[in-house]
N, C-alpha and C positions, 0 to 999 in steps of 0.2 A: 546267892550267886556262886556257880561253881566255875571257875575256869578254867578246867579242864575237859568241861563237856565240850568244847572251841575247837579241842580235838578230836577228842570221842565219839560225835557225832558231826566230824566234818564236813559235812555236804552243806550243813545249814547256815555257815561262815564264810562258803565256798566261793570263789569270782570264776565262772566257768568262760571260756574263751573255746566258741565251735569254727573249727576248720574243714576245709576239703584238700587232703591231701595234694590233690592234683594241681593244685590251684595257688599253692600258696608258696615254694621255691622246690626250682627242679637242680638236678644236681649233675647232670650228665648233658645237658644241652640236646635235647631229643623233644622241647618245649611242653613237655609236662612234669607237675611235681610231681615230688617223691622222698621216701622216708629219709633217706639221707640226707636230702636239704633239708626236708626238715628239723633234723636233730640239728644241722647247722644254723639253725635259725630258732633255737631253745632257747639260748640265752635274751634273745628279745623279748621272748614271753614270760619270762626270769625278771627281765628287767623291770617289765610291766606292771610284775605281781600276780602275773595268775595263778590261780593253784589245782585250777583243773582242765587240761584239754579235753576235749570233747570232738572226736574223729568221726566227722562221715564217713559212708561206706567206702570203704580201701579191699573189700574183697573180688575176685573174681568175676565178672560183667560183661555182658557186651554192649553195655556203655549205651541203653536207651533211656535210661532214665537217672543221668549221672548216677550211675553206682548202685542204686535202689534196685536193681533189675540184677541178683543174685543168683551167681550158678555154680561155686562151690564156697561153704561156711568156713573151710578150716584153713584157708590159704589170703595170700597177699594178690591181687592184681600184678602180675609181671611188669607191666607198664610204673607200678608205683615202687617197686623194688620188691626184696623176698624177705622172708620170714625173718632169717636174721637180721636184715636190716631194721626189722618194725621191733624188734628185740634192743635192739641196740638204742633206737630213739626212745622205747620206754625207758631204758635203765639209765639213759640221760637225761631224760623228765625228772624221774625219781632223785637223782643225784643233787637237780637241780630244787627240789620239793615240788613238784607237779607231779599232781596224778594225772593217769589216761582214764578216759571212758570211751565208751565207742558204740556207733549206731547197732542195734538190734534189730533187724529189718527179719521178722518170721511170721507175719501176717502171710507173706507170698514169696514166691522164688521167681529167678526168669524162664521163659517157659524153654529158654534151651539148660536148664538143669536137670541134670542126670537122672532127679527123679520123674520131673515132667516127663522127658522123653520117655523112660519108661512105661510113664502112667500110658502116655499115648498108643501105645503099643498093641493093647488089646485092654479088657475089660479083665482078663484073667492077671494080669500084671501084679505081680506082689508092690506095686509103688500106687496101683488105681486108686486105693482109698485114700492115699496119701493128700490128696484134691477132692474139693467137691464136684461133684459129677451127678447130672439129672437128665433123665429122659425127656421133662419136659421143663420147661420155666414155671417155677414152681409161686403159686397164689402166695402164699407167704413168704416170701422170699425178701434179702436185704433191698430196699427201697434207695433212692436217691445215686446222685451220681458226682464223684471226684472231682473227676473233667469232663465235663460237659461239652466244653467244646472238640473232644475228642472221641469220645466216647456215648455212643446210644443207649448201651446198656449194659450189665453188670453178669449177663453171659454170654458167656462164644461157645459157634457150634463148631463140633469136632466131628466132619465128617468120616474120617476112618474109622471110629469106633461107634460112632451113631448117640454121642448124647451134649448136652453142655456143660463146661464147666465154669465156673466161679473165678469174677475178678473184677473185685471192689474198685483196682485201679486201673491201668490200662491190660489190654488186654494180652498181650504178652507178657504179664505177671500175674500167673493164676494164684488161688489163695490156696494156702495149705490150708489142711484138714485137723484142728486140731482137737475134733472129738475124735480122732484117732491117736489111742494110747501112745502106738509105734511114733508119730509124730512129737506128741509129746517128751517121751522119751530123749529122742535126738535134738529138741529144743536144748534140755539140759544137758545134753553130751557138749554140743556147741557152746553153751555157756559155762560149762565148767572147764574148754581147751582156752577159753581166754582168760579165766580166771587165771587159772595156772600160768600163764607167760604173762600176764604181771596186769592184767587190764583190773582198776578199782570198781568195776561197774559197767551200765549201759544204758543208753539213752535208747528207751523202747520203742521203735515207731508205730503208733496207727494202735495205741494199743485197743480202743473201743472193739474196729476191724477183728482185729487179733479174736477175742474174745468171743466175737458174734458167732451166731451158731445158727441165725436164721439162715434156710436156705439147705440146711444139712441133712441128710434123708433118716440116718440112723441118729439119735438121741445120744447127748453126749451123756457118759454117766456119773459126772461128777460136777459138781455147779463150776461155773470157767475163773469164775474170780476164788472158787477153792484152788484150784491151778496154779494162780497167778502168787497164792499164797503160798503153794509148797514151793513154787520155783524160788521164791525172796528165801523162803526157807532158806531150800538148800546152797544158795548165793550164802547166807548166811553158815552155813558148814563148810562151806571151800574158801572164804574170806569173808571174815564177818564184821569188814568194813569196807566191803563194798557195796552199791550202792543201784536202784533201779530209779531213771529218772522217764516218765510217764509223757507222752505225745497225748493229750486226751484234751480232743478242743470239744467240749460240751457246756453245758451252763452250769454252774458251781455246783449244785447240788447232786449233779448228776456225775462230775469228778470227785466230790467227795467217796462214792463209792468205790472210785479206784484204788484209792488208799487203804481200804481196809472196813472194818467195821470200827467203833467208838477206840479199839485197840490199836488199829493200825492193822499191819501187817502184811501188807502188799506192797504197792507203791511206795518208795521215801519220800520221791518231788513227785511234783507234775509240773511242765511248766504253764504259765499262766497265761490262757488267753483272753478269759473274759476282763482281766487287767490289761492288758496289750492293748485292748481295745477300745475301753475307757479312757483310758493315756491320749490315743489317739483324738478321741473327742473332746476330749480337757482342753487339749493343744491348742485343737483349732478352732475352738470357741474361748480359749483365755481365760476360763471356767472351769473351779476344782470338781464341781459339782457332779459330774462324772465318774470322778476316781471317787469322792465320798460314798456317790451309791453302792461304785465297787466293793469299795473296802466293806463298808457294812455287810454288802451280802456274804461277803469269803466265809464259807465254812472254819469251825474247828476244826485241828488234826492232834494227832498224837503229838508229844512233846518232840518226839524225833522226827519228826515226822516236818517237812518245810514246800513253801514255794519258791518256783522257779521265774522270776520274772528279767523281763526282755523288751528292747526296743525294736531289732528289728531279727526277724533269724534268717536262715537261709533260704526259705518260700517266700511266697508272695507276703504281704501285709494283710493278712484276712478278717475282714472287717462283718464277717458272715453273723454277729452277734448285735448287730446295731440294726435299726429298726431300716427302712428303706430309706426313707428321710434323712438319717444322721447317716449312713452310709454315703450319699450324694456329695451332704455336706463337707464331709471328710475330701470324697474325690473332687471338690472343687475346690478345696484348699489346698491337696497335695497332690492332684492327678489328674488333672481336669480334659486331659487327650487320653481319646481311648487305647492309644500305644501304651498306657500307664497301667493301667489298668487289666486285672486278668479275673476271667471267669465271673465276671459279673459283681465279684466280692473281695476283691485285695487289689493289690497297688503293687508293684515292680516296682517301684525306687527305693532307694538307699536315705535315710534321716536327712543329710546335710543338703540333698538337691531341693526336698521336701521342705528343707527349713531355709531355703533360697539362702545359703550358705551366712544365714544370722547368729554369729559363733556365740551371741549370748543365748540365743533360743534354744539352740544345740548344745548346752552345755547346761542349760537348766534341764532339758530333757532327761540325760543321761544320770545328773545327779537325783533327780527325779525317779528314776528307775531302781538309782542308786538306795534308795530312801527306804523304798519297801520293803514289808519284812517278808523276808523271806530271802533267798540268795541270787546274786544278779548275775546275767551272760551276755557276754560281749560275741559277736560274730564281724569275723576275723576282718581288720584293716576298718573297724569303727575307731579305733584307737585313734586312727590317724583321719578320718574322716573322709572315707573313701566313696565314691559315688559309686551310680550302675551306671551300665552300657546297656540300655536301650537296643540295641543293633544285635545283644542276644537275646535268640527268643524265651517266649514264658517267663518262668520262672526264675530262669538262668540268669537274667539278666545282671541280680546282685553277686553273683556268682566268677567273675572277671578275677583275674590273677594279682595275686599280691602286688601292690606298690613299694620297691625296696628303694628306689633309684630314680633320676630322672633319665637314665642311662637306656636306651634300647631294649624295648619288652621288657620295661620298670623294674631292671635289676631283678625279674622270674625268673629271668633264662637266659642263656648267651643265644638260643635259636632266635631264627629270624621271626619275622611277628607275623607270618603269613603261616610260621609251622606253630605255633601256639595249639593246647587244649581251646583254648579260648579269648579272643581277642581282648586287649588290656582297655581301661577307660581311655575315653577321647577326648583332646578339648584341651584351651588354654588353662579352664578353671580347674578343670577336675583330673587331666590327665596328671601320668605321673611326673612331667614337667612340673606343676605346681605341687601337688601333693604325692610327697613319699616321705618315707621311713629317713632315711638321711638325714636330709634337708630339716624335718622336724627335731631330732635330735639336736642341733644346733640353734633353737629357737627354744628360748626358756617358757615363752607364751605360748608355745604351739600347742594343736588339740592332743596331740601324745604325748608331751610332759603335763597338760594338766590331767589327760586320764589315768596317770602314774598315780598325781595325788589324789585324786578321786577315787581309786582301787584303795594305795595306803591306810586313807581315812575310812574308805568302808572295814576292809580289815580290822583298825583300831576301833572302831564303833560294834562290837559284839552285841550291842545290846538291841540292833535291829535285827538278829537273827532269834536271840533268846530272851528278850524281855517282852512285855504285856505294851499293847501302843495303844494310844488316845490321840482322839483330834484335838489343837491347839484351837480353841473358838473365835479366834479372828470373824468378823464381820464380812468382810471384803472378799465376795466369790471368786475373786483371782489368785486369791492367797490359799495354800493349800499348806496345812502346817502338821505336823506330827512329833508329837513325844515318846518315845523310850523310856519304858524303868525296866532294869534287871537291877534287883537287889538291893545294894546304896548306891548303884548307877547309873544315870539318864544321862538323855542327849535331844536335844531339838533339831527340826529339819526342819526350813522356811522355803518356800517355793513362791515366787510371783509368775504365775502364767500370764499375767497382760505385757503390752505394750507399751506401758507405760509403767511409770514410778506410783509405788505405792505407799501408802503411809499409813499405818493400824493400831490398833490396841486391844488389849487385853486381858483380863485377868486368870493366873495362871494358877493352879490348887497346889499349897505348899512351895510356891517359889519367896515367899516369904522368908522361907529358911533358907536358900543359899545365898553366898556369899559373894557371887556373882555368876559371869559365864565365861567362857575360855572359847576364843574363837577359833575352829579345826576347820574349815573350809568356805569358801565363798566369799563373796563381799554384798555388801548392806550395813547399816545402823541398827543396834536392837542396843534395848535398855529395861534393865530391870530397877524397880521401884520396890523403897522397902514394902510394899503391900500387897507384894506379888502380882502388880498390873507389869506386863510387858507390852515395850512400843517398838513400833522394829518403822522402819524407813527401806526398804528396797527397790533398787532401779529396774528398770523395764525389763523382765526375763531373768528377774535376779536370784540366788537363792545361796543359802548361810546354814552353816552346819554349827552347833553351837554346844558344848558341854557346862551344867550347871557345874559349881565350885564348892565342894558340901564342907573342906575343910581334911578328906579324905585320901593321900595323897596316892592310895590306889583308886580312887574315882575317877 
């Protein structure tokens, strides 16, 4: 056990917390955020314990695809504030011990970027290659569609210049080109200008997209995941503790090649879908047996090498990895009107509407999340147990303005709530009448002081990032239990997914020898027997974080 690798290789201890600028306090009353309220609202995320923010796009847009629709790399959104101000909220993070990472959206740009236009111009354009471009829709070309319901197909014709180009996602964000070297190239110009103004890293989007080459007329001449490798490289020569976190929703075996080869060297995370998903089916069948498949199948990674796991992020719930059947299943336990529901395969709600606001179900969930090894992300106002709004479309729906206040447009904004980016939750339950940031501060049981000690104790528990995990053999398919060893260090995690109280046993390898356990989180009954049988007693949705007692007093 070295405890310094807790530093060294931070991302794998890391509690990441993803925001959208816009969306989370404005500073000027013009009803969008902006970096300056942001930094004025560091110290809540201080408080929280996070230690890594995670920034949607805050560049340049015309704002058709919240922010994802990029028309210049190396500037701030006027609407969110200017350079210095994003300067200013970093070196407040950092003061505060929070690092920044920030989306890396270069699978595509918006098609009103400087190079688009270009391209568009004529075929002779030093920007044309920069896109892929075909005469005709090409037999082997990328298959399958984003949005479905927007989208026919994954080319559009450009009649000025007479050919199609390429776009994986909507069609006013065509896909760069990146078996073009010059593309390439400027990838890393843009990741080495954030380096340098203080960003630790990047949350990659769409990296499979990125990557793909179907569709491409000239051969790229260098394998794409050799790319993905020089880039971590060179991230590694300009700060060599920052960090690439991996969008790659495929089935495990096929995300392990994101990472690297047996060495690594690509990717550091990915976050986890085919776990997200599993979670999901556990849930709403009260049944571990989901997340045990999961778990079993997780690839090895490099020792620095970690997962990123989540309850809900800022897209839909996408449920795209579960058979038709359990898909259903899901959506009639959490979604069951087709307003919930988007593209055939995720869910628009937010956990606590999902968990018909059952604070013990919602609190096993998260510690649950908490559990896994790998590193956990919160998405912004889970803390405090924030719903969606429905009444925005798609996606967007979880996507509604911080709740700070029960104060007018929930203490976002002093603007009126008719000039909002986006309208706040509604509702006696869920607006910010009932739930905000305030109010819960003065409530020692509220869901944002217990997610404080829920961060704490993940923090203090190192050994679910960096120690070896085994299943606890409980009997009982609603109990989902997991052990920790790093070094002479363990820790137990009990999870009851039913409805009820549960009562178990069982015999545990080497708990013979400790001297007890030290209870760090949760509530339930667990007992240990000099013969290493453990019995544990849990209430309905319960779950207990427990450290064996070796005698050890750094254990």
């Amino acid at each position: 056990m070295d405890m310094s690798r807790t530093s060294d290789v931070w991302w794998k201890n890391a509690v990441f917390y993803c925001l959208d600028v816009e969306t989370f306090q404005d500073s000027n009353g013009d009803g969008i955020g902006d970096f300056t309220g942001l930094a004025h609202r560091i110290d809540h995320l201080a408080g929280l314990g996070v230690t890594c923010v995670w920034l949607m796009p805050f560049y340049p847009s015309p704002n058709r695809d919240d922010g994802y629709d990029i028309m210049d790399y190396y500037s701030i959104d006027p609407t969110l504030g200017s350079l210095g101000d994003f300067v200013e909220f970093v070196r407040t993070a950092r003061d505060r011990g929070i690092r920044v990472i920030a989306d890396l959206v270069v699978n595509h740009t918006s098609d009103q970027h400087p190079w688009f236009q270009s391209a568009c111009e004529s075929r002779e354009s030093p920007h044309r290659d920069w896109y892929v471009w075909r005469d005709k829709i090409p037999e082997q070309g990328p298959e399958g569609l984003v949005f479905p319901d927007e989208e026919s197909s994954n080319w559009e014709w450009h009649e000025p210049t007479g050919q199609y180009y390429l776009h994986r996602f909507y069609k006013h964000q065509p896909d760069l080109n990146i078996s073009n070297p010059l593309v390439r190239d400027e990838i890393r110009k843009i990741v080495g200008f954030w380096l340098e103004i203080g960003l630790s890293g990047f949350r990659v989007d769409a990296v499979p997209f990125l990557l793909e080459t179907a569709g491409v007329a000239a051969p790229m001449t260098m394998d794409p995941h050799d790319w993905l490798r020089d880039l971590r490289a060179f991230i590694g020569r300009r700060r060599g503790d920052a960090i690439l976190l991996g969008e790659v929703n495929l089935e495990y075996e096929d995300v392990r090649r994101f990472y690297g080869s047996d060495g690594g060297g690509e990717l550091n995370m990915c976050l986890d879908f085919n776990m997200n998903q599993a979670l999901a089916l556990s849930v709403v069948r009260g049944d571990a047996g989901p997340l045990v498949h999961s778990m079993r199948s997780m690839p090895s990674l490099h020792p620095d090498d970690a997962w990123a796991h989540f309850a809900r992020n800022h897209d839909e719930w996408s449920l795209d990895k579960l058979t038709e059947a359990e898909r259903q299943e899901v959506f009639k336990a959490f979604g069951p009107r087709k307003d919930m529901q988007l593209f055939g395969r995720g869910l628009r709600r937010r956990i606590p509407t999902m968990m018909k606001s059952n604070h013990d179900r919602i609190r096993m969930l998260y510690s649950l999340v908490f559990s896994l090894p790998g590193a956990p992300v919160l998405f912004y106002g889970e803390e405090i147990g924030m719903a969606e709004n429905l009444d925005i479309p798609g996606r967007m729906s979880v996507r509604a303005p911080m709740q700070w206040s029960d104060k007018a447009s929930a203490g976002f904004s002093s603007a009126d709530p008719e000039d909002l980016r986006r309208p706040v939750v509604q509702g006696k339950q869920w607006g910010p009448s009932a739930v905000n940031v305030e109010r819960q501060e003065q409530d020692p049981d509220s869901m944002l002081n217990w997610s404080e000690r829920l961060i704490r104790r993940r923090r203090e528990t190192p050994e679910i990032a960096f120690g070896s995990w085994q299943f606890i053999p409980f009997p009982e398919p609603s109990i989902f239990g997991l052990r920790y060893d790093w070094g002479d260090r363990s820790v137990l995690l009990l999870h009851n997914l039913a409805d009820k109280r549960i009562k178990a046993s069982c015999m545990l390898e080497g708990a013979g020898l400790w001297q007890g356990l030290r209870h760090l989180l949760g509530e339930g009954q667990v007992e240990l027997q000099k013969d290493g049988t453990l019995s544990l007693d849990l209430p309905a949705y319960g779950a207990i974080w427990l450290r064996p007692e070796t005698g050890n007093p750094c254990a």
